[in-house]
N, C-alpha and C positions, 0 to 999 in steps of 0.2 A: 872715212867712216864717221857717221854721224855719232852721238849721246845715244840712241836710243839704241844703234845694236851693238855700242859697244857695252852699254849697260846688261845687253842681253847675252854677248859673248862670256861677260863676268860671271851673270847667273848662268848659265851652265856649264862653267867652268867650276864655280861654288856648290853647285847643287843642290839641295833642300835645309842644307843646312846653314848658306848662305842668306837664304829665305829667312830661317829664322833671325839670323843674327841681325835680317835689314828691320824684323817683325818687332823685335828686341828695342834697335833704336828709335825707332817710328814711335812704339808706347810708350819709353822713356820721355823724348821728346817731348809729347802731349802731355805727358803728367808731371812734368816740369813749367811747361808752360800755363795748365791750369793751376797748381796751386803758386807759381809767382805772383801773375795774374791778383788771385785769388789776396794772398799775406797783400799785397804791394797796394790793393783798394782800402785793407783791413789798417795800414796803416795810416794811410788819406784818414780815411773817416776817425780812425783813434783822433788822431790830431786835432779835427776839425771840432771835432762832438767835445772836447776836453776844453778850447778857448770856450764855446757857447754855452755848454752846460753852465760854466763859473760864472757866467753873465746873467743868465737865464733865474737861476740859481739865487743870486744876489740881489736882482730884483722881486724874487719871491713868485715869479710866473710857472703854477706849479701845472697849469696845461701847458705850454708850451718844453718846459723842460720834458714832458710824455711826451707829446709831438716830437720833437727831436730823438728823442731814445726811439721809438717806434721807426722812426725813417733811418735809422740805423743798420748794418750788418747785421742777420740772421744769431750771429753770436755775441755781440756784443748786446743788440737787444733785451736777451735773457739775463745777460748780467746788471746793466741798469736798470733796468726792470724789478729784478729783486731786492737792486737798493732804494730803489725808489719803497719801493712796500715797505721795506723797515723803516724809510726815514715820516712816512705816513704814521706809521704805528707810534712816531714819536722816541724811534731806536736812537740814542745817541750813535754818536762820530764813530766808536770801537764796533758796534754792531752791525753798523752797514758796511763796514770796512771788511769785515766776517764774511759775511753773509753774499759779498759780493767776490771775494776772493775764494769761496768755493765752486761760485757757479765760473769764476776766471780762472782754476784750474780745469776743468774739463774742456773750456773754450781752447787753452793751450794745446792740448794734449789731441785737441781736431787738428790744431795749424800746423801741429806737426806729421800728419797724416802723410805717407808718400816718401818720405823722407828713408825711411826704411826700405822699403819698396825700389826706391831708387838705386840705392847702394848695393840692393841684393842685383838689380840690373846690371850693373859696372863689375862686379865680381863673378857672376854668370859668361857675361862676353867672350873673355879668353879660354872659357872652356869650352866653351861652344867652337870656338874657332879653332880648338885643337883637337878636338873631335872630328869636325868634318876634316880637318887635314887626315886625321889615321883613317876615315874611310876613304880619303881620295889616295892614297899612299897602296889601301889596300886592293883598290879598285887598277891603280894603274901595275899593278907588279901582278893585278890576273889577268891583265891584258897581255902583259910581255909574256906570262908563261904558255897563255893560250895561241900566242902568235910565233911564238918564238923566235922574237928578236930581242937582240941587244946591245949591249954599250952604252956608252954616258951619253949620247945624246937622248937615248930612248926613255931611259932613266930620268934624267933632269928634267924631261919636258913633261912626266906626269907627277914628279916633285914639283915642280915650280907653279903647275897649274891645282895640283893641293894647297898650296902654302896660301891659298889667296884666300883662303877661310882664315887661316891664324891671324893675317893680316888684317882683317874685314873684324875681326872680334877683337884685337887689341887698340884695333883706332874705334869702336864702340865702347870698350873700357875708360879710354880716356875722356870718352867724352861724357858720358855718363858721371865719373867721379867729377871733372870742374860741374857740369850741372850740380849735381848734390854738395858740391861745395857753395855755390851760388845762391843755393835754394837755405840750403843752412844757416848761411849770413840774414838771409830776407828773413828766417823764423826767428833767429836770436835779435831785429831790429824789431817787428811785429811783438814781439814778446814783451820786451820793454817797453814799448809805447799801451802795450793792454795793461802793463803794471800801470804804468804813468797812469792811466786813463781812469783806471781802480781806484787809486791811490786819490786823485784830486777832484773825480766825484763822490767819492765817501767823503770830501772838504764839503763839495758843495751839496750834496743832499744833505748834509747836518744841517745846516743853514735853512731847508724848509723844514726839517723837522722842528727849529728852535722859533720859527715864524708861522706854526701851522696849528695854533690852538684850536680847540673845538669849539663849535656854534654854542654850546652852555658856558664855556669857559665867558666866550667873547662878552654874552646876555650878562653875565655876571658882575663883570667888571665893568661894563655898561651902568647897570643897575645900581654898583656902589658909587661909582663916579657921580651920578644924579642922585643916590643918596647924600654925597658931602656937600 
């Protein structure tokens, strides 16, 4: 007997609520695998944008530090971005560090997106799975009373062929919770590296605000200079 009708022997042995429980893991699946994906780029790029920006930074190249914030993740973006405008404004060190650690709470609070979602999947599973068992339970005991046979083999064999939901929902469970465990590790590494990345671009954006006087300031000190 090949995969394919044994697969098919299972579902209709499982019945539509086998369906769900395969519907179950299928979407968990996917949405583990997007937001891994997803944190495991976000943490690449933390890193990467964290050395260049301090470079960028230090040299005073205050297009280039935009070009790089811009070629950025969709939410990191917004948050350099906003320190950038304060360090423009001439914000000292404590106010881009503000300013940028409100718009890195909401950034948070996306990457943790799923996360929930996932865990109500893993907890869902076994009840699904013991659910279609009490209808395949109640399906095969109105087959015996409609035919009327009986004995333990008649018995057992429309037990045995229920239980194949409880089993199909608890090996779903299990795998659902290591996912959300796995994925939970990658949002608390993610996490930290956006702190990080907060934390030592509010260094370096101070550094063009302390280097980014204004065209009158510059005319000024020009003008006194050739006055002495």
């Amino acid at each position: 007997m090949d995969l394919s009708a044994k697969l098919t022997k299972l579902f209709d042995q499982g019945g539509p609520t086998l369906i769900a429980i395969a519907v179950v893991a299928a979407f968990g699946c996917a949405l583990f695998l997007e937001r891994w994906l997803a944190l495991r780029g976000t943490v690449g790029q933390a890193q990467a944008l964290d050395r260049r920006l301090r470079d960028l930074a230090k040299a005073g190249h205050v297009a280039d530090v935009l070009a790089a914030c811009n070629r950025a993740p969709a939410g990191l973006t917004t948050v350099l971005t906003r320190g950038i405008e304060v360090a423009l404004r001439h914000g000292n060190r404590e106010a881009i560090f503000q300013e940028m650690t409100r718009d890195g709470r909401r950034l948070l609070a996306r990457m943790r997106r799923g996360l929930g979602f996932l865990a109500t999947l893993g907890t869902m599973s076994p009840f699904l799975g013991l659910f279609g068992t009490v209808l395949g339970i109640m399906q095969a005991l109105k087959k015996i009373g409609e035919t009327g046979a009986s004995g333990l083999d008649v018995v057992a064999s429309g037990v045995s062929e229920a239980l194949v939901d409880t089993a199909a929902g608890i090996l779903v469970a299990i795998v659902m919770v290591l996912l959300h465990q796995i994925l939970k590790g990658q949002v608390t590494v993610a996490t930290l590296e956006v702190q990080l990345l907060v934390e030592d671009a509010a260094d370096s954006f101070a550094l063009l605000s302390g280097t980014r006087p204004t065209d009158g300031a510059k005319d000024g000190e020009s003008e006194a200079n050739r006055g002495r």
